[in-house]
mmCIF file of the N, C-alpha and C atoms, coordinates in Angstrom:
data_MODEL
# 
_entry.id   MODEL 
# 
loop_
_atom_site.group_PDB 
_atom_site.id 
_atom_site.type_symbol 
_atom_site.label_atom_id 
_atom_site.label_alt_id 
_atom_site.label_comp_id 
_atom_site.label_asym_id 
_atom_site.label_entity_id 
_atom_site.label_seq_id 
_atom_site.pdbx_PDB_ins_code 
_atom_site.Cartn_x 
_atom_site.Cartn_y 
_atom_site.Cartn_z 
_atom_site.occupancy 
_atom_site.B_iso_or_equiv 
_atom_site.pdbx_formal_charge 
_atom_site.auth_seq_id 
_atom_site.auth_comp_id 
_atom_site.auth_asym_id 
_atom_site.auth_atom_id 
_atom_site.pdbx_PDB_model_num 
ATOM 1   N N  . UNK A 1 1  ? 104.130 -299.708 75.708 1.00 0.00 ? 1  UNK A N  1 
ATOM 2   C CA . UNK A 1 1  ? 103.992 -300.386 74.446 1.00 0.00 ? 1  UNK A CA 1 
ATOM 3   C C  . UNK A 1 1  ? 104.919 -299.745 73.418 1.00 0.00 ? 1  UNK A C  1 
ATOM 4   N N  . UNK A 1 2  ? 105.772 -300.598 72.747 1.00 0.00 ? 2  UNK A N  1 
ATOM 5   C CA . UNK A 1 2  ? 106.372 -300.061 71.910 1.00 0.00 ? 2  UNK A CA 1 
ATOM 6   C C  . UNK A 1 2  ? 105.756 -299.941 70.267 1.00 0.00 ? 2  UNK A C  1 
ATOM 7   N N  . UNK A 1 3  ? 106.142 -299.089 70.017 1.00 0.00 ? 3  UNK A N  1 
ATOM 8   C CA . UNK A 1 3  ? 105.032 -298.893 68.234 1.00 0.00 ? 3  UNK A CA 1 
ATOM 9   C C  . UNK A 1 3  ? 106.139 -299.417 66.969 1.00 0.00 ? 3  UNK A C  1 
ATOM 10  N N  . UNK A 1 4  ? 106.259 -300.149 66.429 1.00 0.00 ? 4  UNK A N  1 
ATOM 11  C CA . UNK A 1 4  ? 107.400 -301.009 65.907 1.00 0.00 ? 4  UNK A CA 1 
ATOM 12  C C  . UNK A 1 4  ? 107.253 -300.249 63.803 1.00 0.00 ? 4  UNK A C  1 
ATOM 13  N N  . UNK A 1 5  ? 107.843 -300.590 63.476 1.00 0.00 ? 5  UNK A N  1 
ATOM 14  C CA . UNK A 1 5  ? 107.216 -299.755 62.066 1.00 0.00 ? 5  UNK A CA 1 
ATOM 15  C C  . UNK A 1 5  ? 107.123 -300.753 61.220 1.00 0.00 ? 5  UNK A C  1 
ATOM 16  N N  . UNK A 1 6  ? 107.116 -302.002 61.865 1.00 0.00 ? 6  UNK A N  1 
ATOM 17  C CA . UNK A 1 6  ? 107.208 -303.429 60.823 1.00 0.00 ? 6  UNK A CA 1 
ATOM 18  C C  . UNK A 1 6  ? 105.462 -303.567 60.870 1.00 0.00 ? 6  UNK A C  1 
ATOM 19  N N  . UNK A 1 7  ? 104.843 -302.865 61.919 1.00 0.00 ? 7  UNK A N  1 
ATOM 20  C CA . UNK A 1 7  ? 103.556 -303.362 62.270 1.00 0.00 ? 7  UNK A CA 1 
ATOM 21  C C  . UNK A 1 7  ? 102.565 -303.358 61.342 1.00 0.00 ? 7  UNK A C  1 
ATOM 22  N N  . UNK A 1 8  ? 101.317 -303.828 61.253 1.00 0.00 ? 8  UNK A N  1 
ATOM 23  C CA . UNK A 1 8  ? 100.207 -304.347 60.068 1.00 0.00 ? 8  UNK A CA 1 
ATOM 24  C C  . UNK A 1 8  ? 99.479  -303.116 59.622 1.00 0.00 ? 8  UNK A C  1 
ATOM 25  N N  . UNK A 1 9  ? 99.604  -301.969 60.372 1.00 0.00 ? 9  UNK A N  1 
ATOM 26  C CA . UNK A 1 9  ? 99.014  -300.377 59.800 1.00 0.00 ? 9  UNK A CA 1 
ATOM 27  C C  . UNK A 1 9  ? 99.474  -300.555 58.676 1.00 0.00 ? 9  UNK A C  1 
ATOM 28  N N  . UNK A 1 10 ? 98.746  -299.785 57.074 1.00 0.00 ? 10 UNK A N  1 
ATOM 29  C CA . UNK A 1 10 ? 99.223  -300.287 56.198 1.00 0.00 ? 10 UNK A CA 1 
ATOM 30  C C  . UNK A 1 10 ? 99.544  -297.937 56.081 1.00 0.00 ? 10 UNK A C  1 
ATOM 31  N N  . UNK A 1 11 ? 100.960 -297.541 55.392 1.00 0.00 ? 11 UNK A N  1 
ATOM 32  C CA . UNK A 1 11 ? 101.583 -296.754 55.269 1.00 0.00 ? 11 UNK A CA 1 
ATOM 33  C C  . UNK A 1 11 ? 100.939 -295.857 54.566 1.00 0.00 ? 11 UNK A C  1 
ATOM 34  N N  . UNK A 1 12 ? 100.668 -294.470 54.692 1.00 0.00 ? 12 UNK A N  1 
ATOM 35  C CA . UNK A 1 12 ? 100.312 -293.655 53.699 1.00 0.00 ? 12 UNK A CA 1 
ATOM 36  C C  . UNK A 1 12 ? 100.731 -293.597 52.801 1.00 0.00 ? 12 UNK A C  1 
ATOM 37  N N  . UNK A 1 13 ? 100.271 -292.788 51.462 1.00 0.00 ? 13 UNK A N  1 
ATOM 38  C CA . UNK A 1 13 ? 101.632 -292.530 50.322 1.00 0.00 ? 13 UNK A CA 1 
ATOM 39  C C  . UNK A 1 13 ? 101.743 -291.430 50.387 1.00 0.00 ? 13 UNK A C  1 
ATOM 40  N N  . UNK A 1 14 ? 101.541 -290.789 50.651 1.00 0.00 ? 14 UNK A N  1 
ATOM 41  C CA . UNK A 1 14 ? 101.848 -288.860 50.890 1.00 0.00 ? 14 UNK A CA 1 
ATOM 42  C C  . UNK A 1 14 ? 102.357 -288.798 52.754 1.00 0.00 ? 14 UNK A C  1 
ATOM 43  N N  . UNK A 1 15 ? 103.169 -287.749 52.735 1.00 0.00 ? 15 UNK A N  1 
ATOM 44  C CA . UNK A 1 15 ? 103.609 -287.084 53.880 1.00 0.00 ? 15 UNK A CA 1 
ATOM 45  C C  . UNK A 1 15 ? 102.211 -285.590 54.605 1.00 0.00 ? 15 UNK A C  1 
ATOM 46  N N  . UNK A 1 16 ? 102.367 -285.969 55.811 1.00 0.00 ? 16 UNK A N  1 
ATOM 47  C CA . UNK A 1 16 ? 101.599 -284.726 56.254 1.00 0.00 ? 16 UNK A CA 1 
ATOM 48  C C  . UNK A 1 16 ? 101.611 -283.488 55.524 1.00 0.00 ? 16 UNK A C  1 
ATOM 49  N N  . UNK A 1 17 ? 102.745 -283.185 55.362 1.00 0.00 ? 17 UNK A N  1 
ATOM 50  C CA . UNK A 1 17 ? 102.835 -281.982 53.911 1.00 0.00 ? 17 UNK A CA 1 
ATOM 51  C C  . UNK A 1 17 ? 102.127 -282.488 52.644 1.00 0.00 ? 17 UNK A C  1 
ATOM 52  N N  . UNK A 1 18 ? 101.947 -283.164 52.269 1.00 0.00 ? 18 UNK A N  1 
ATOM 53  C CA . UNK A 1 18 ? 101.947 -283.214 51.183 1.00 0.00 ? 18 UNK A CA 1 
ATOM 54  C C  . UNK A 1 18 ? 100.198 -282.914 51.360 1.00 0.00 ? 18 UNK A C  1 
ATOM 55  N N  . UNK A 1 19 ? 99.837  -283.927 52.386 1.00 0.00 ? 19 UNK A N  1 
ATOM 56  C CA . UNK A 1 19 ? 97.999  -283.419 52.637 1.00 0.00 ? 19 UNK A CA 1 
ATOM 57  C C  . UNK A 1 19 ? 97.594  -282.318 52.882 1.00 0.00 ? 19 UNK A C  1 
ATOM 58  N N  . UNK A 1 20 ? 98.260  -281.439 53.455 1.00 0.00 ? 20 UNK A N  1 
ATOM 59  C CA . UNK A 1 20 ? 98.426  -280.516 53.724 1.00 0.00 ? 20 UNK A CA 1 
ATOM 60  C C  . UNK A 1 20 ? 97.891  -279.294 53.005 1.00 0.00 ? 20 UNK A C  1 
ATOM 61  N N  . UNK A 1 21 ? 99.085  -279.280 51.781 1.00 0.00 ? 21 UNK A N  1 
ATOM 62  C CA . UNK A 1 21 ? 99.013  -279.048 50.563 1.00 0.00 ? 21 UNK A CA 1 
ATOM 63  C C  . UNK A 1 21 ? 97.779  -279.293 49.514 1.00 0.00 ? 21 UNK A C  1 
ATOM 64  N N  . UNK A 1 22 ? 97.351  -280.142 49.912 1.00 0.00 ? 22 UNK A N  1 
ATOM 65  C CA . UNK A 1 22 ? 96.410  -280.468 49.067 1.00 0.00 ? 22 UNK A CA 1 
ATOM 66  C C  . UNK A 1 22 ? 95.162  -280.023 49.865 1.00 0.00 ? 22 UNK A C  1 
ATOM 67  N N  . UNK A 1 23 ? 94.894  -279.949 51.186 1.00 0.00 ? 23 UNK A N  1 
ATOM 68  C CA . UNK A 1 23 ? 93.977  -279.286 51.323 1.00 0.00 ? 23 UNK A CA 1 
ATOM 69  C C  . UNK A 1 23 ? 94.120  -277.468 51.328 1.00 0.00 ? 23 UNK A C  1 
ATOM 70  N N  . UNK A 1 24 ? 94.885  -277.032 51.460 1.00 0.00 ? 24 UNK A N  1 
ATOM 71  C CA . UNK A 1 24 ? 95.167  -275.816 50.995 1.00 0.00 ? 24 UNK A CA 1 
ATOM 72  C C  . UNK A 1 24 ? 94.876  -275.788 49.337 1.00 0.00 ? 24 UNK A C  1 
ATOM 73  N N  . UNK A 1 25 ? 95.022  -276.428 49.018 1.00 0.00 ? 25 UNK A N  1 
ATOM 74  C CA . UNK A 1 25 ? 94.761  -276.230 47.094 1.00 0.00 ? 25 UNK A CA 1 
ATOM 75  C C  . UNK A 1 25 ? 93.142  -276.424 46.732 1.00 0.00 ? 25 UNK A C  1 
ATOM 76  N N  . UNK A 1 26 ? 92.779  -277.051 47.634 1.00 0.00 ? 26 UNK A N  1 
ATOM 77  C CA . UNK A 1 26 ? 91.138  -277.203 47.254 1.00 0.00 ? 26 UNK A CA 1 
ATOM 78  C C  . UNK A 1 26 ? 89.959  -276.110 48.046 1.00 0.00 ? 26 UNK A C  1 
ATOM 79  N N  . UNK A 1 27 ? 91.120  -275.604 49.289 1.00 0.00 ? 27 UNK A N  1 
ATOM 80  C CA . UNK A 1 27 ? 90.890  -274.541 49.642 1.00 0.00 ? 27 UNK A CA 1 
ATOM 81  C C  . UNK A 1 27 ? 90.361  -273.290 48.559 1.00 0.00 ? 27 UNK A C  1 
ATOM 82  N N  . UNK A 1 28 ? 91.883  -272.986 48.508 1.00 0.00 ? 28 UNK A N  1 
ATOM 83  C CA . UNK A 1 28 ? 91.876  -271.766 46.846 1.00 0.00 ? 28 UNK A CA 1 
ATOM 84  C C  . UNK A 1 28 ? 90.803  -271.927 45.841 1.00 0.00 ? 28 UNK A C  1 
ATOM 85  N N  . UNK A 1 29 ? 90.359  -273.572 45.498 1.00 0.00 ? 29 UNK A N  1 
ATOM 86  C CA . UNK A 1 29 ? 89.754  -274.054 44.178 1.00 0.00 ? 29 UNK A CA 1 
ATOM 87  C C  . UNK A 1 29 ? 88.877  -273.336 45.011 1.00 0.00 ? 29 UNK A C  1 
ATOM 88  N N  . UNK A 1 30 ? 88.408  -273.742 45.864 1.00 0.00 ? 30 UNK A N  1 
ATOM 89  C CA . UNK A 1 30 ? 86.698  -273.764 46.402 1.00 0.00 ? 30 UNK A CA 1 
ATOM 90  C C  . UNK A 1 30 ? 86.643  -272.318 46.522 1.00 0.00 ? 30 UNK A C  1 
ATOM 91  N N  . UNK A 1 31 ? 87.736  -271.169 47.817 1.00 0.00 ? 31 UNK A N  1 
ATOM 92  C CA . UNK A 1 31 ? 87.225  -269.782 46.977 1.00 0.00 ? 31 UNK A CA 1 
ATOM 93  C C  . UNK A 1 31 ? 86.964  -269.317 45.820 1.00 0.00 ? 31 UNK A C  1 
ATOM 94  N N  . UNK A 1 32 ? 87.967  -269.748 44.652 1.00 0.00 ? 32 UNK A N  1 
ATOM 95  C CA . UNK A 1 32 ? 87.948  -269.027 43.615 1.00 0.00 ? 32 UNK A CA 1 
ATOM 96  C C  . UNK A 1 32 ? 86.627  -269.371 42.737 1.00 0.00 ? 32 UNK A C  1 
ATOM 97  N N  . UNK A 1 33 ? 85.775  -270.597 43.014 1.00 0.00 ? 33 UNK A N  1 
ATOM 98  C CA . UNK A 1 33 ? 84.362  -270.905 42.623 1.00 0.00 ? 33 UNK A CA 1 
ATOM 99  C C  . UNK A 1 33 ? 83.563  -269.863 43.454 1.00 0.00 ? 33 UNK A C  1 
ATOM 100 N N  . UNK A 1 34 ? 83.623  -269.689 44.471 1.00 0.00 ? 34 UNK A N  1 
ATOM 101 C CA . UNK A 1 34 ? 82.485  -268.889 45.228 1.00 0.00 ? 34 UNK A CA 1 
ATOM 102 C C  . UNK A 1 34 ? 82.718  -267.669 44.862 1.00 0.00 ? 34 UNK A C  1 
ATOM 103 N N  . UNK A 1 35 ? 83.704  -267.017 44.287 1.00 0.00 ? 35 UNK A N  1 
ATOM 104 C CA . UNK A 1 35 ? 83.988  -265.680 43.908 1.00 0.00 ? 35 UNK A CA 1 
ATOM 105 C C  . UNK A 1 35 ? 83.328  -265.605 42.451 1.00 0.00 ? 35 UNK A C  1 
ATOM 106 N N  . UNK A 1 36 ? 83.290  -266.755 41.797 1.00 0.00 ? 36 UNK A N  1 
ATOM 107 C CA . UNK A 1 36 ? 82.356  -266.458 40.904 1.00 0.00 ? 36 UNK A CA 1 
ATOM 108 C C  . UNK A 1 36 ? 80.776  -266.409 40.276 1.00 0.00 ? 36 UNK A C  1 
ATOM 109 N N  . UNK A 1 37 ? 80.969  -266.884 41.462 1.00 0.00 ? 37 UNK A N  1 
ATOM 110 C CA . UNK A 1 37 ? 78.905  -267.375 42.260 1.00 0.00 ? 37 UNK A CA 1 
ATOM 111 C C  . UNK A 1 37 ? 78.644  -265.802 42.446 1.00 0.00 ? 37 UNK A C  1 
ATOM 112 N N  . UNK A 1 38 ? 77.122  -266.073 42.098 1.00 0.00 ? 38 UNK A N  1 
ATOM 113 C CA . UNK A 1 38 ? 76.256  -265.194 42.663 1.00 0.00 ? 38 UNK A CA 1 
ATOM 114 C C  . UNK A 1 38 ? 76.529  -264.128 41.911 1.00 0.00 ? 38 UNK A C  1 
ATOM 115 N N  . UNK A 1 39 ? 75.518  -262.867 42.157 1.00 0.00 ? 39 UNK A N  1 
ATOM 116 C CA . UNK A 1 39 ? 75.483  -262.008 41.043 1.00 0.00 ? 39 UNK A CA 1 
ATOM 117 C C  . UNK A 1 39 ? 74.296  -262.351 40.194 1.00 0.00 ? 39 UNK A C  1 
ATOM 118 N N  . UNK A 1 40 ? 73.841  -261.333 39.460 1.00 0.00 ? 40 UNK A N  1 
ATOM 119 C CA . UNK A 1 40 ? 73.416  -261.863 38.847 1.00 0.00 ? 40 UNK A CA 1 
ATOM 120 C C  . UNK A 1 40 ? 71.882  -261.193 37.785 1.00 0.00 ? 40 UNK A C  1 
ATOM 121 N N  . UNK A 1 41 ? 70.656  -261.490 37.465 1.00 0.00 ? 41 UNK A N  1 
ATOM 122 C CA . UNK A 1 41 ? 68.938  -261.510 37.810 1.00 0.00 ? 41 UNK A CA 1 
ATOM 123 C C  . UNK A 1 41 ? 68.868  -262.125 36.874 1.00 0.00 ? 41 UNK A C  1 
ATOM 124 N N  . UNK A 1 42 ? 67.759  -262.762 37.469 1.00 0.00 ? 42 UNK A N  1 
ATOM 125 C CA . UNK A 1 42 ? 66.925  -263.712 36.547 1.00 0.00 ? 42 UNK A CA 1 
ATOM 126 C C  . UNK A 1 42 ? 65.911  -263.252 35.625 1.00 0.00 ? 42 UNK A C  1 
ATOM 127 N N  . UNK A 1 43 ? 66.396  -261.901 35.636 1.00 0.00 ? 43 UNK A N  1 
ATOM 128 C CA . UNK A 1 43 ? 65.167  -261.264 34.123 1.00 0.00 ? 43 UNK A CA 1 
ATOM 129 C C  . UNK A 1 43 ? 66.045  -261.376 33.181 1.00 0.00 ? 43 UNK A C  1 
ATOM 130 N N  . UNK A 1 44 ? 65.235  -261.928 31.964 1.00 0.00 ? 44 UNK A N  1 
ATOM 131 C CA . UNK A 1 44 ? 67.161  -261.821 30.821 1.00 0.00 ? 44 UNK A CA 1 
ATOM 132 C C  . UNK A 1 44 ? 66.963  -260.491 30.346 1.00 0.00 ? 44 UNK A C  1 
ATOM 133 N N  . UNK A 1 45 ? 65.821  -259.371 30.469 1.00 0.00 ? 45 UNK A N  1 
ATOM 134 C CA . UNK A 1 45 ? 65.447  -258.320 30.315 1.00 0.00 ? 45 UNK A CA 1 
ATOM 135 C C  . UNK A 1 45 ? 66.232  -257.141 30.661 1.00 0.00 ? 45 UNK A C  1 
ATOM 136 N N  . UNK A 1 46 ? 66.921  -257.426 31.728 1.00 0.00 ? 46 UNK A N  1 
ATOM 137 C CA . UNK A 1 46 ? 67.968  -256.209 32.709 1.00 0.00 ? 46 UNK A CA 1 
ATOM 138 C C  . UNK A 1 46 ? 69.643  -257.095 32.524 1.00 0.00 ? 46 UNK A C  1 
ATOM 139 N N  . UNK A 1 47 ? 70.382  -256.287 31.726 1.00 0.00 ? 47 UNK A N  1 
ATOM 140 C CA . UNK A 1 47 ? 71.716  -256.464 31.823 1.00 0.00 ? 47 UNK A CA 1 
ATOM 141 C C  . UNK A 1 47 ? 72.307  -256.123 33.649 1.00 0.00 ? 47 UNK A C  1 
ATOM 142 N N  . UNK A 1 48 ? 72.955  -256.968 34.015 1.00 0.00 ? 48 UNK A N  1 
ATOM 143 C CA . UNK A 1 48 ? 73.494  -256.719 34.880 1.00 0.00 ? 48 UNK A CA 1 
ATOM 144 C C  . UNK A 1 48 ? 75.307  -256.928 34.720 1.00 0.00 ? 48 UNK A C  1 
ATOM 145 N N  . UNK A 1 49 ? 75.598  -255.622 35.104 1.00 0.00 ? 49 UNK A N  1 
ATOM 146 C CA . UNK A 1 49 ? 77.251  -255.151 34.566 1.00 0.00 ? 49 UNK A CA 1 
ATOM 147 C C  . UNK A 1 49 ? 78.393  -255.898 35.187 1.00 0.00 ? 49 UNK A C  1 
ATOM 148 N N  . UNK A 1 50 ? 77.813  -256.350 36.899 1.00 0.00 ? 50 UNK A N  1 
ATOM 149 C CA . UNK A 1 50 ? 78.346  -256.907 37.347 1.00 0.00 ? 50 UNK A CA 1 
ATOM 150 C C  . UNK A 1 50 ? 79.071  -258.044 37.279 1.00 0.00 ? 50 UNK A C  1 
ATOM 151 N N  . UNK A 1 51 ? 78.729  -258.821 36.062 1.00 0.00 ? 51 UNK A N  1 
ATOM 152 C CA . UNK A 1 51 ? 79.051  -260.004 35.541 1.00 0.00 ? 51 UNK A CA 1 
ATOM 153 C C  . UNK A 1 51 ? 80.608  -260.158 35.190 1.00 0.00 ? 51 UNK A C  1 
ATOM 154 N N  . UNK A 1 52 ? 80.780  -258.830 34.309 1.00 0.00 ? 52 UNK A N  1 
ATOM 155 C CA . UNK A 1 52 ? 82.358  -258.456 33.895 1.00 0.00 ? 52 UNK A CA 1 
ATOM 156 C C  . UNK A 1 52 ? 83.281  -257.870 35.319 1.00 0.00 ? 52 UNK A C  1 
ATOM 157 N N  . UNK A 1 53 ? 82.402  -257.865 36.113 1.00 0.00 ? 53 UNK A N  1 
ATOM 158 C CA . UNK A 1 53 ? 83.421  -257.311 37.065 1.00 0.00 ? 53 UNK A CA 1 
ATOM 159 C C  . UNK A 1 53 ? 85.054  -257.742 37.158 1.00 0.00 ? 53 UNK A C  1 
ATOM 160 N N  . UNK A 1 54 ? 86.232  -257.371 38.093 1.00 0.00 ? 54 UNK A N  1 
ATOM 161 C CA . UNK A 1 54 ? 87.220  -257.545 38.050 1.00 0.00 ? 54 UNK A CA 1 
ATOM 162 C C  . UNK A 1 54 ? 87.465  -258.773 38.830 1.00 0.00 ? 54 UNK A C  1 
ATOM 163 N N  . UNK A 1 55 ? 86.472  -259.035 40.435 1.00 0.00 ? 55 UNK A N  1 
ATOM 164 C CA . UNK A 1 55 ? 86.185  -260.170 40.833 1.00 0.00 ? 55 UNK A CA 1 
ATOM 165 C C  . UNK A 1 55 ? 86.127  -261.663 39.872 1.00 0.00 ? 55 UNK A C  1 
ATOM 166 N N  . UNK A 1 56 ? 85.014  -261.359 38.887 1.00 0.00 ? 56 UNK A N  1 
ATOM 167 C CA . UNK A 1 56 ? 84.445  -262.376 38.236 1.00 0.00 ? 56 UNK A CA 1 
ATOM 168 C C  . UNK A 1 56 ? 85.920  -262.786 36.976 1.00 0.00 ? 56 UNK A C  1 
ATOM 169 N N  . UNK A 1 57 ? 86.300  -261.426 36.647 1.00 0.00 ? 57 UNK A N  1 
ATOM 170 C CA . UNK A 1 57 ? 86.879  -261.942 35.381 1.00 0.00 ? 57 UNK A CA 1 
ATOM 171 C C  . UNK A 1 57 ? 88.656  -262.228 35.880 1.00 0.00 ? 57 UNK A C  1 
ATOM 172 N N  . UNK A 1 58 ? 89.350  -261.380 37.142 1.00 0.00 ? 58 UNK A N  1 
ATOM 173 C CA . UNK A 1 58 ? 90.094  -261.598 37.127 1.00 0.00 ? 58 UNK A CA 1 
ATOM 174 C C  . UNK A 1 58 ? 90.832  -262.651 37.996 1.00 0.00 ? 58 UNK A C  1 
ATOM 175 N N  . UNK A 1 59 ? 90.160  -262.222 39.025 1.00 0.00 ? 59 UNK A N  1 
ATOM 176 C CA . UNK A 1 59 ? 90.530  -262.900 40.424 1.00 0.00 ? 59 UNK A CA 1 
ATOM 177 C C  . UNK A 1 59 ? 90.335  -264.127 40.840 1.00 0.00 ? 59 UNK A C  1 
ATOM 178 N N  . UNK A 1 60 ? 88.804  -264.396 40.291 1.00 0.00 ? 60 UNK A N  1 
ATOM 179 C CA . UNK A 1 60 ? 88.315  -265.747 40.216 1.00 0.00 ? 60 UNK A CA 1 
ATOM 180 C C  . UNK A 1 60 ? 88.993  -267.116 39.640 1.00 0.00 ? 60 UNK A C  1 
ATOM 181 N N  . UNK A 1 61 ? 89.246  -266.718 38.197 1.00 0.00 ? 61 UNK A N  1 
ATOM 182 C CA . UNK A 1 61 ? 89.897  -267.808 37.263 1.00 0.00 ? 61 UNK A CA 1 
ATOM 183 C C  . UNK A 1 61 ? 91.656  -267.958 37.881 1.00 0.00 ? 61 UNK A C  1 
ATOM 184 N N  . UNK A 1 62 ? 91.986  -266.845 38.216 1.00 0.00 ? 62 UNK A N  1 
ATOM 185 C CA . UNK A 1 62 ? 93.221  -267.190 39.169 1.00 0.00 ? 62 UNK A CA 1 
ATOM 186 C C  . UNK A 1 62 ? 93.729  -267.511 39.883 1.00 0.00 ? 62 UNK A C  1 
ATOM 187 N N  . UNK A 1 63 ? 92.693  -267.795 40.998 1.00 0.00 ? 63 UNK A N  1 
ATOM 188 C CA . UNK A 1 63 ? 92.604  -268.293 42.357 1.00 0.00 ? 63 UNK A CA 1 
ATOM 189 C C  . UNK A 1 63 ? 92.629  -269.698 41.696 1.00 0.00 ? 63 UNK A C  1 
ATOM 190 N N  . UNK A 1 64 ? 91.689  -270.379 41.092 1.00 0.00 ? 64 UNK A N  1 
ATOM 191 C CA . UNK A 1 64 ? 91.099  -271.248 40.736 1.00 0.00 ? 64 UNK A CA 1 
ATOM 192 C C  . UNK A 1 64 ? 92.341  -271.878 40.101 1.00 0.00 ? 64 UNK A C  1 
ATOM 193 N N  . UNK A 1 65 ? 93.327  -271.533 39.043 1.00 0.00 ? 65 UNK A N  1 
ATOM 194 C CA . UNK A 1 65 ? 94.660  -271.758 38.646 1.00 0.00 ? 65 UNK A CA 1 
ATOM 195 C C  . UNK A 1 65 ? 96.104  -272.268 39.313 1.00 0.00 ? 65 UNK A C  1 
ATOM 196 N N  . UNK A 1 66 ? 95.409  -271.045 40.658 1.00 0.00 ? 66 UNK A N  1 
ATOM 197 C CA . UNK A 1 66 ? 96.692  -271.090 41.278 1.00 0.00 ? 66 UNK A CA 1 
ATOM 198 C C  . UNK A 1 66 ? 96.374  -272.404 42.505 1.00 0.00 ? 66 UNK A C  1 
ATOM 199 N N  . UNK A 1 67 ? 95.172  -272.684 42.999 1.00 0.00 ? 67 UNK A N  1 
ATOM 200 C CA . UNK A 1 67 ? 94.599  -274.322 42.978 1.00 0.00 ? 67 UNK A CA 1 
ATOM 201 C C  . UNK A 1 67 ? 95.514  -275.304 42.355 1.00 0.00 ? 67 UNK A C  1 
ATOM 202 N N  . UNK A 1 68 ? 95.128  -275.277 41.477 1.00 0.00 ? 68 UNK A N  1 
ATOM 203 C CA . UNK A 1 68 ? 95.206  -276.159 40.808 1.00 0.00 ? 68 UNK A CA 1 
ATOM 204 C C  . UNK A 1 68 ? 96.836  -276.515 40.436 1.00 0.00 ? 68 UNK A C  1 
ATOM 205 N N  . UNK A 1 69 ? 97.686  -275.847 40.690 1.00 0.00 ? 69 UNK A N  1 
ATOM 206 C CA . UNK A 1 69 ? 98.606  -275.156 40.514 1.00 0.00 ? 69 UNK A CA 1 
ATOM 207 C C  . UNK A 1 69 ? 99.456  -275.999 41.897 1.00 0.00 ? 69 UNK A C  1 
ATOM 208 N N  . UNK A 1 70 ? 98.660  -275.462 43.164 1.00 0.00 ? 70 UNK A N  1 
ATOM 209 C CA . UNK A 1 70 ? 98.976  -276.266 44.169 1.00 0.00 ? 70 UNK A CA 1 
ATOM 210 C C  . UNK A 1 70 ? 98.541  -277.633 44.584 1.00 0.00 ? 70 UNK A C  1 
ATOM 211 N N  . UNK A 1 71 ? 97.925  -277.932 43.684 1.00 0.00 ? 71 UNK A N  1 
ATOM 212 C CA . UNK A 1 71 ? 97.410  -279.668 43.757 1.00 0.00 ? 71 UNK A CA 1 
ATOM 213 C C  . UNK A 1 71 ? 98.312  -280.177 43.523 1.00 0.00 ? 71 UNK A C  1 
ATOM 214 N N  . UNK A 1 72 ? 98.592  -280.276 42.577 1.00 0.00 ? 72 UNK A N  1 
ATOM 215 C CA . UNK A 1 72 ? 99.935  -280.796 41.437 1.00 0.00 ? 72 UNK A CA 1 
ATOM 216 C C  . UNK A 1 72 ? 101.107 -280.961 41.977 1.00 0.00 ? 72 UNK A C  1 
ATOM 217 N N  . UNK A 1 73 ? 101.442 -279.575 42.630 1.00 0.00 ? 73 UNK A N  1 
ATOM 218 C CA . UNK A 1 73 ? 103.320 -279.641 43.483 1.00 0.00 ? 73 UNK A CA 1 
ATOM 219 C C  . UNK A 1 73 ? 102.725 -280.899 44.290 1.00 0.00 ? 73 UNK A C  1 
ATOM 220 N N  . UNK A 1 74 ? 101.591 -280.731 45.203 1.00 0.00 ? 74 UNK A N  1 
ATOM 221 C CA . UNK A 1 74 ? 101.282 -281.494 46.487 1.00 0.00 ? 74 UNK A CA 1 
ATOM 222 C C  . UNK A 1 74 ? 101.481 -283.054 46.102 1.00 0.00 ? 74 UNK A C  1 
ATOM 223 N N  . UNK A 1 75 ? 100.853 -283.355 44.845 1.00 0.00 ? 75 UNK A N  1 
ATOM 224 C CA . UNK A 1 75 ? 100.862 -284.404 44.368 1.00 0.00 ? 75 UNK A CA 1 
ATOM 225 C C  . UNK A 1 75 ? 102.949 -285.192 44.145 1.00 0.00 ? 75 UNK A C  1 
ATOM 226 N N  . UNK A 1 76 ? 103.218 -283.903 43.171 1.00 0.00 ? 76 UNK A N  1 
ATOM 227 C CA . UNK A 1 76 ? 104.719 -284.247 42.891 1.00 0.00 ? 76 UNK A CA 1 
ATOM 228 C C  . UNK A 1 76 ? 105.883 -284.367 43.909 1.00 0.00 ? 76 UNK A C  1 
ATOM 229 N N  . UNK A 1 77 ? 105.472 -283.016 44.996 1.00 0.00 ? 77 UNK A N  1 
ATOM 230 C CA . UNK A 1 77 ? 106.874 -282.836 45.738 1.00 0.00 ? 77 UNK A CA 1 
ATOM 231 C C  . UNK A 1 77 ? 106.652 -284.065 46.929 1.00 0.00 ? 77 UNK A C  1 
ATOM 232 N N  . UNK A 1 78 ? 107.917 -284.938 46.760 1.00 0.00 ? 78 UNK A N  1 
ATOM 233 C CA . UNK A 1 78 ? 108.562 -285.815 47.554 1.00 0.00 ? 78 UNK A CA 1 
ATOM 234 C C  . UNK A 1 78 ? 108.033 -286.218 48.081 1.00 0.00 ? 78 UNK A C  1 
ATOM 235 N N  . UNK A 1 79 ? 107.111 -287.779 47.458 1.00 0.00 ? 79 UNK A N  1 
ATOM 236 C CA . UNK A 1 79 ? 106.465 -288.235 47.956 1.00 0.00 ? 79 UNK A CA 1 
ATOM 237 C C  . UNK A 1 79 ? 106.998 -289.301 49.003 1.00 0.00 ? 79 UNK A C  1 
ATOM 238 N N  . UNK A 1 80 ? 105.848 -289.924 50.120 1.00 0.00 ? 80 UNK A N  1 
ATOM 239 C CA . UNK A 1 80 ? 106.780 -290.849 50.351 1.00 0.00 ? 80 UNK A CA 1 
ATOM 240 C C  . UNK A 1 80 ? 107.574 -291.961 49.354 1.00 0.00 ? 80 UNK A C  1 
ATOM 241 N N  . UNK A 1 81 ? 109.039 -292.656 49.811 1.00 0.00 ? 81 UNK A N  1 
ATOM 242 C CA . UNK A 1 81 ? 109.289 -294.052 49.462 1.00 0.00 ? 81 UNK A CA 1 
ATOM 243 C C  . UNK A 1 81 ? 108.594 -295.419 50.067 1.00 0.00 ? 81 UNK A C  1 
# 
């Protein structure tokens, strides 16, 4: 059987890269949320320090950036015509 490209499949608009990409970017999103999960107590009585940690304050919102960061190229770079 020959596979013809005139045929009734209707065409993606993104390239395998480009999905790719985009699941790698929601990847990052989704760590950089779970890095900021958890932690925590539910007494409002006991400060817990952990909150400011370097995890929470640095790493997290960056991951989460750099997501987002890679959504965007995925979206822009060379889509199909």
């Amino acid at each position: 059987m020959n596979k013809n490209k005139n045929s009734n499949q209707p065409e993606f608009l993104f390239g395998k890269r480009n999905y790719m990409l985009m699941l790698i970017g929601l990847a990052v999103i989704a760590l950089g949320f779970i890095l900021m999960a958890g932690g925590g107590s539910d007494d409002p009585n006991v400060f817990n320090p952990d909150i400011y940690s370097w995890r929470r304050i640095r790493l997290a919102p960056t991951l989460v950036i750099v997501g987002l960061a890679i959504e965007i190229y995925a979206i822009l770079a060379n889509p199909k015509k």
